[in-house]
C-alpha positions in Angstrom: 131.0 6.3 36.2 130.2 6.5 32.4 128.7 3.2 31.2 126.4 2.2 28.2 123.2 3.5 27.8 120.4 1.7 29.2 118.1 0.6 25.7 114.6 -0.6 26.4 113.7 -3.9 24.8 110.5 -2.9 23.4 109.1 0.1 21.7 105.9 1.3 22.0 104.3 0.6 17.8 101.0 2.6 17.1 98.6 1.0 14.2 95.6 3.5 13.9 94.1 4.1 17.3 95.6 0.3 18.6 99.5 0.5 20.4 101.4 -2.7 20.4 104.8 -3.5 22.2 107.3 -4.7 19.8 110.7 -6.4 20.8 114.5 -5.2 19.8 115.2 -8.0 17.8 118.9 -7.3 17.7 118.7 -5.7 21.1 116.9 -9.1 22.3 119.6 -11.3 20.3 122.1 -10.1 22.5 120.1 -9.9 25.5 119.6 -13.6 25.0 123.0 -14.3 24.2 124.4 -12.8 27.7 121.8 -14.8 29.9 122.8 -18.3 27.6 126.3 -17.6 28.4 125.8 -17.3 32.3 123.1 -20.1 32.1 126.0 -22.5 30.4 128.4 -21.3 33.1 126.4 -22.2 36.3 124.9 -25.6 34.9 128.1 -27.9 35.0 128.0 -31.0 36.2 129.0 -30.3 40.1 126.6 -27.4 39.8 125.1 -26.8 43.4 120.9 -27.0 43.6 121.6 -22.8 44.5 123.9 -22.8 40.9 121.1 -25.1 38.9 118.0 -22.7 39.7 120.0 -19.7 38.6 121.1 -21.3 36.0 117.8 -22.5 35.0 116.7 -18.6 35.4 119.5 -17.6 33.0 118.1 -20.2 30.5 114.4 -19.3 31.0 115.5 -15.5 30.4 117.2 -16.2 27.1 114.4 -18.7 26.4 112.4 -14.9 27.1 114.8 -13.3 24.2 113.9 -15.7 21.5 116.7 -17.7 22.2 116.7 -21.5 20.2 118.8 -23.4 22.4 117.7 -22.0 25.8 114.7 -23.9 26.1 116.6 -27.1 24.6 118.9 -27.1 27.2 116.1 -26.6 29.6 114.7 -29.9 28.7 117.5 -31.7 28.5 118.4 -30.0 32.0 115.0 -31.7 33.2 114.9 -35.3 31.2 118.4 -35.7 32.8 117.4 -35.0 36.3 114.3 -36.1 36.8 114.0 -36.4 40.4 115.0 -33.2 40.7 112.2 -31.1 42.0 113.8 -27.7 41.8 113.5 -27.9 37.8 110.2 -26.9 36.2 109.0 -30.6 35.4 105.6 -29.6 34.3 107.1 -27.3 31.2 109.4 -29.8 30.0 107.2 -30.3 26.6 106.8 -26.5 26.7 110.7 -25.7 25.8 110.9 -28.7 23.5 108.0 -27.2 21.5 109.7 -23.8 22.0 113.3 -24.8 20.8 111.5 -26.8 17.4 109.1 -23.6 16.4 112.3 -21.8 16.6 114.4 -23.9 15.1 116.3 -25.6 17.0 116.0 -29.7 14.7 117.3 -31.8 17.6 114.4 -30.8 19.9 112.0 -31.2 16.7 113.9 -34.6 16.4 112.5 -35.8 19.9 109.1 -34.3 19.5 108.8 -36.5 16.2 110.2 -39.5 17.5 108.3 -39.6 20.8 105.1 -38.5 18.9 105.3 -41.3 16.7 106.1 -44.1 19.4 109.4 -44.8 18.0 111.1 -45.6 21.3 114.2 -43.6 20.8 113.8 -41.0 24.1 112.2 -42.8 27.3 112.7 -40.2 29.2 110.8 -37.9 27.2 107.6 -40.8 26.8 108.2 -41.3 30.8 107.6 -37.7 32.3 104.4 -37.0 28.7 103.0 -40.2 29.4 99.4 -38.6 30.2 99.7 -36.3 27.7 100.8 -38.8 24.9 98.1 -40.8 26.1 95.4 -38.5 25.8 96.3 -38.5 21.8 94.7 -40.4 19.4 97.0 -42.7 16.8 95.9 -40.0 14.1 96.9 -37.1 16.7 99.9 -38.4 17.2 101.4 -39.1 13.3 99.9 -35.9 12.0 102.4 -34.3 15.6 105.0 -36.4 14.2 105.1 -35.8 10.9 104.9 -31.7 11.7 107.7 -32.1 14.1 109.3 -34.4 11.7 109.1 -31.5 8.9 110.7 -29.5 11.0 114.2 -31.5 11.8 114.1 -32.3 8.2 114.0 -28.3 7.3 117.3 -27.8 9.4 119.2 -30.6 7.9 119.0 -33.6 11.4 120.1 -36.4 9.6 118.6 -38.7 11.9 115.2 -37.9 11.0 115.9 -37.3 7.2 116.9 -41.3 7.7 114.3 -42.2 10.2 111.2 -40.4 8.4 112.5 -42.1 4.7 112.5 -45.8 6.1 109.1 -45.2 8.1 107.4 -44.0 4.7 109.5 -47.0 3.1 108.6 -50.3 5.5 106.5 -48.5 8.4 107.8 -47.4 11.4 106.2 -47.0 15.1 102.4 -45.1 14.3 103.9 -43.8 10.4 102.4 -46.4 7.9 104.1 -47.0 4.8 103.5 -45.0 1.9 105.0 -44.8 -1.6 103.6 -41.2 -2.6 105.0 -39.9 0.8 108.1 -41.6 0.2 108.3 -40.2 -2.8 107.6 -36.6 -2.3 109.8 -36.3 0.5 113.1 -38.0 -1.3 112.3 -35.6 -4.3 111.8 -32.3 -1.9 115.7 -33.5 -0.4 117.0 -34.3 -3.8 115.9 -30.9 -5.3 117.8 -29.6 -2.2 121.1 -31.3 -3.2 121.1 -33.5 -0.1 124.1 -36.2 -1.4 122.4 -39.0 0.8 119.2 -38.9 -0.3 120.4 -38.9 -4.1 122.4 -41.8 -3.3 119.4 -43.6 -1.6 116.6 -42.1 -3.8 118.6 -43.4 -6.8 119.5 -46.8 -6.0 115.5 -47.1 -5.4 114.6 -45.8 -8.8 117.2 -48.9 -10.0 115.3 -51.7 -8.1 118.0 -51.6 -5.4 118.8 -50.3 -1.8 121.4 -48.2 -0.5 123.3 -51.0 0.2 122.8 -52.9 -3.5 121.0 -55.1 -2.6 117.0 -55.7 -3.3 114.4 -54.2 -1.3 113.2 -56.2 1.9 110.0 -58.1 1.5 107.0 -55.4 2.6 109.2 -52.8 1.8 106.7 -50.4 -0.6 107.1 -51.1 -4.3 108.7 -48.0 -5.9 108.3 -48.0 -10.0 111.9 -48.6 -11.7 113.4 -45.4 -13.5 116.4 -46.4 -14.1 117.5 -43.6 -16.2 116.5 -41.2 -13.5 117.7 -43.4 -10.4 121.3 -42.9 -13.0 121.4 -38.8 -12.9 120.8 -38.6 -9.3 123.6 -41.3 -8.6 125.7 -39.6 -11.0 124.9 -36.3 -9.2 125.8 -37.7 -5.9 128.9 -39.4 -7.2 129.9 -35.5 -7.6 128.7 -34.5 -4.1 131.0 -32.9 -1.1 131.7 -35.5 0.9 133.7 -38.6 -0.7 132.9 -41.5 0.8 129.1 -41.0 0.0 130.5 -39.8 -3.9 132.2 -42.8 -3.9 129.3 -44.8 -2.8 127.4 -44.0 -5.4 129.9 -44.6 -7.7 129.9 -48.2 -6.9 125.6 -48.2 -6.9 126.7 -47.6 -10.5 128.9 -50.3 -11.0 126.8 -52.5 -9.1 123.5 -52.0 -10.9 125.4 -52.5 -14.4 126.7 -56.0 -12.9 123.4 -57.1 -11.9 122.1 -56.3 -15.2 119.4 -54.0 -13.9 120.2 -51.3 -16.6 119.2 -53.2 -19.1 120.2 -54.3 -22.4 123.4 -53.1 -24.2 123.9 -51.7 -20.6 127.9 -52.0 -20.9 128.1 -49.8 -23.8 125.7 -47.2 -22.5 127.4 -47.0 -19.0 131.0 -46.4 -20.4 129.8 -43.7 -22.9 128.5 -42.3 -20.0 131.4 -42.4 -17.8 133.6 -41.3 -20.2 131.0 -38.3 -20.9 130.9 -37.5 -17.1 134.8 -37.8 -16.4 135.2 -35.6 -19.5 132.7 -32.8 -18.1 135.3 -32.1 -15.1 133.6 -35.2 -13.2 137.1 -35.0 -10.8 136.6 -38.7 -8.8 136.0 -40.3 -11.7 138.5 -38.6 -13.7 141.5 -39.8 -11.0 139.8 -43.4 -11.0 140.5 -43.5 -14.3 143.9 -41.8 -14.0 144.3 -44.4 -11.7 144.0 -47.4 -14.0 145.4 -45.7 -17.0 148.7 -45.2 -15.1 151.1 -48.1 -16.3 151.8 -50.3 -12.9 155.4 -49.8 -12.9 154.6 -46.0 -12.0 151.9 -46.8 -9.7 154.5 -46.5 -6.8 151.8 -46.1 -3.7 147.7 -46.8 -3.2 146.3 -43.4 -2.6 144.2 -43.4 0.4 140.9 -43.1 -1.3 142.0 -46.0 -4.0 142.9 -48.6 -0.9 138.9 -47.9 0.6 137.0 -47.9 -1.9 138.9 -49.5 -4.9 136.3 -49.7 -7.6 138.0 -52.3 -9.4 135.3 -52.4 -12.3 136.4 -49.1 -13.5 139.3 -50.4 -15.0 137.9 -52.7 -17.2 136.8 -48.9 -19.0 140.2 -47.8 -19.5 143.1 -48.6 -21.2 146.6 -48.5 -19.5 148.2 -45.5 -21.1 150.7 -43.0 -20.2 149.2 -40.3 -22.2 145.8 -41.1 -21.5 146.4 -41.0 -17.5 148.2 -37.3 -17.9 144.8 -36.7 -19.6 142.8 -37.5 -16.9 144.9 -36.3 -14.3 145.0 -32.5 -15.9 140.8 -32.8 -15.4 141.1 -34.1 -11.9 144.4 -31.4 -11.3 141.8 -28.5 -11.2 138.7 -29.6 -9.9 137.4 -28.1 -6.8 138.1 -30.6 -4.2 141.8 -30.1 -2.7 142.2 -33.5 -1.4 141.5 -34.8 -4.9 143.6 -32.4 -6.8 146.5 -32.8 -4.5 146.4 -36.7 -5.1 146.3 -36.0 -8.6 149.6 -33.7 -9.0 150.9 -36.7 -6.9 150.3 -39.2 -9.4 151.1 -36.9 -12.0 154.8 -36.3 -10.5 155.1 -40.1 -10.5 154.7 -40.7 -14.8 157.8 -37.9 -14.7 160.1 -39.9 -13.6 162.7 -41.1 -15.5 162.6 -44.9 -15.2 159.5 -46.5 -14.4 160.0 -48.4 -10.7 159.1 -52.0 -11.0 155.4 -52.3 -8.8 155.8 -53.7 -5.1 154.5 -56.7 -4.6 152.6 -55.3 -1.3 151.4 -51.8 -2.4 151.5 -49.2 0.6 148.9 -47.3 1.3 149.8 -43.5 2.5 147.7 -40.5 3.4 148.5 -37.4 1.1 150.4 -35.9 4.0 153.4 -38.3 4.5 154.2 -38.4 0.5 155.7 -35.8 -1.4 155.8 -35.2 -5.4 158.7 -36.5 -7.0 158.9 -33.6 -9.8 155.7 -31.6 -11.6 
């Protein structure tokens, strides 16, 4: 019977007068990959105590290969059956550290947390106790804010969030601290993370993510207004909408609240107008939006109805021409949901007659409505 090749894992590597084994890494990927899928298979949740030790096997094999979210698993397998004395308690910490070093930011995540007493994972705190114990306070944050690093380098938005507000008010063992605080919203923004802009920013402005002012102990960050602007601005052109929108509003919010100074009006519309102009595409339908005259404003786009922005319109003049205008920037921007609302609204203003406004305006999804004529 002709089969595959039998290919040994490591190759014999000589340095001088020294040999060294040296693993396959694409030979061990695979390898890794087989023994995860046959680990996932036996470990379901009627799993005999015969199925869960090979299972576990399977796991500790790929773990073997290099494998990330073998030894995540692993743990998890353990913290959720802890009376279970067939699993290999006594490593537990072993594959969470594992799954971090390798990348895996969920099981840095934990190791953070737990390492910084924030209370999120008891059973991890439960089965470490000793060893947690055995830390000192300065052991323990300097742990934390390694692990911490590490969830942050993969992107775990949970600890992005958690490690921010500990440097911002204090949290569990992490002690406030402005130039920490600092650094680490600057290494994010410089990484294009939308969130952070949006929260970075309304700082910078005297403000919180939520617009309003700082609690009292919070650390005192100096205002830059100017700055805390560009990255809102930035964000406001980020991926996801709702936080684009968001910071939209910050805007808006921090010009009513007069914290951008004097002569802040004039300013913030020559700089709308500059953005929307440079293929901003949001802000380019918002204004298409309240330049459309209301007798061809015939439904609420979805994104209008949540977040409406209302202050934008007191930018804009209600002109036919001028809302074609914007709506040919936000026609060819890069976001698809916008663009399609916009050749939307732009089939309504070619209608013939302009249809007197409803008196309760629908709100639709971009799915149910189609364009009149383009």
């Amino acid at each position: 019977m002709q089969g595959k090749r039998y290919t040994p894992v490591f190759r014999q590597l000589r340095l001088g007068s020294k040999e060294y084994w040296v693993m396959d890494a694409k030979l061990a990927q695979e390898r890794a990959a087989e023994h995860l899928r046959k680990g996932l298979e036996l470990l379901h949740e009627s799993a005999s105590s015969e199925e869960k030790i090979t299972g576990c096997s399977e796991l500790i094999l790929a773990t073997d290969f290099g494998c990330r979210e073998a030894p995540f698993l692993l743990a998890l397998q353990i913290l959720g059956n802890p009376s279970d004395l067939l699993l290999p308690h006594q490593d537990f910490l072993t594959f969470l550290r594992l799954a971090a070093e390798r990348g895996n930011g969920r099981a840095a995540y934990r190791l953070a947390s737990c390492y910084a007493k924030m209370e999120h994972f008891p059973a991890i705190k439960s089965l470490a106790k000793t060893h947690f114990e055995e830390l000192s306070s300065s052991d323990r944050v300097r742990l934390a804010e390694y692990y911490f690093a590490m969830a942050i380098s993969e992107g775990h938005e949970e600890a992005i969030d958690e490690l921010i507000v500990a440097y911002a008010y204090g949290r569990g063992l992490i002690s406030k601290n402005l130039a920490k605080f600092q650094r680490l919203c600057e290494a994010l923004v410089k990484q294009n993370k939308q969130s952070v802009m949006i929260g970075y920013g309304a700082w910078l402005c005297g403000m919180t993510v939520t617009g309003e002012p700082p609690l009292a102990g919070a650390i005192e960050v100096p205002k830059e207004v100017n700055r805390g602007l560009d990255y809102l601005f930035k964000a406001s052109r980020g991926p996801k909408l709702s936080l684009a929108q968001h910071a939209l509003k910050l805007i808006l919010v921090a010009q009513a609240r007069g914290m951008l100074g004097t002569a802040s009006l004039q300013k913030l519309q020559h700089r709308l107008f500059k953005e929307a102009k440079e293929n901003h595409q949001l802000l380019a339908l918002y204004f298409a939006w309240y330049a459309t005259p209301a007798g061809f404003r015939t439904e609420v786009p979805s994104f209008i109805a949540e977040e409406p922005l209302a202050q934008l319109q007191h930018f804009i003049a209600t002109n036919e021409d001028l809302a074609i205008k914007w709506l040919d920037i936000a026609l060819f921007g890069a976001d698809a949901t916008l663009a399609e609302t916009a050749k939307l609204l732009l089939g309504n203003l070619f209608v013939r007659e302009p249809k007197i406004a409803p008196t309760s305006k629908k709100v639709v999804s971009l799915a149910s409505v189609k364009m009149s004529k383009c």
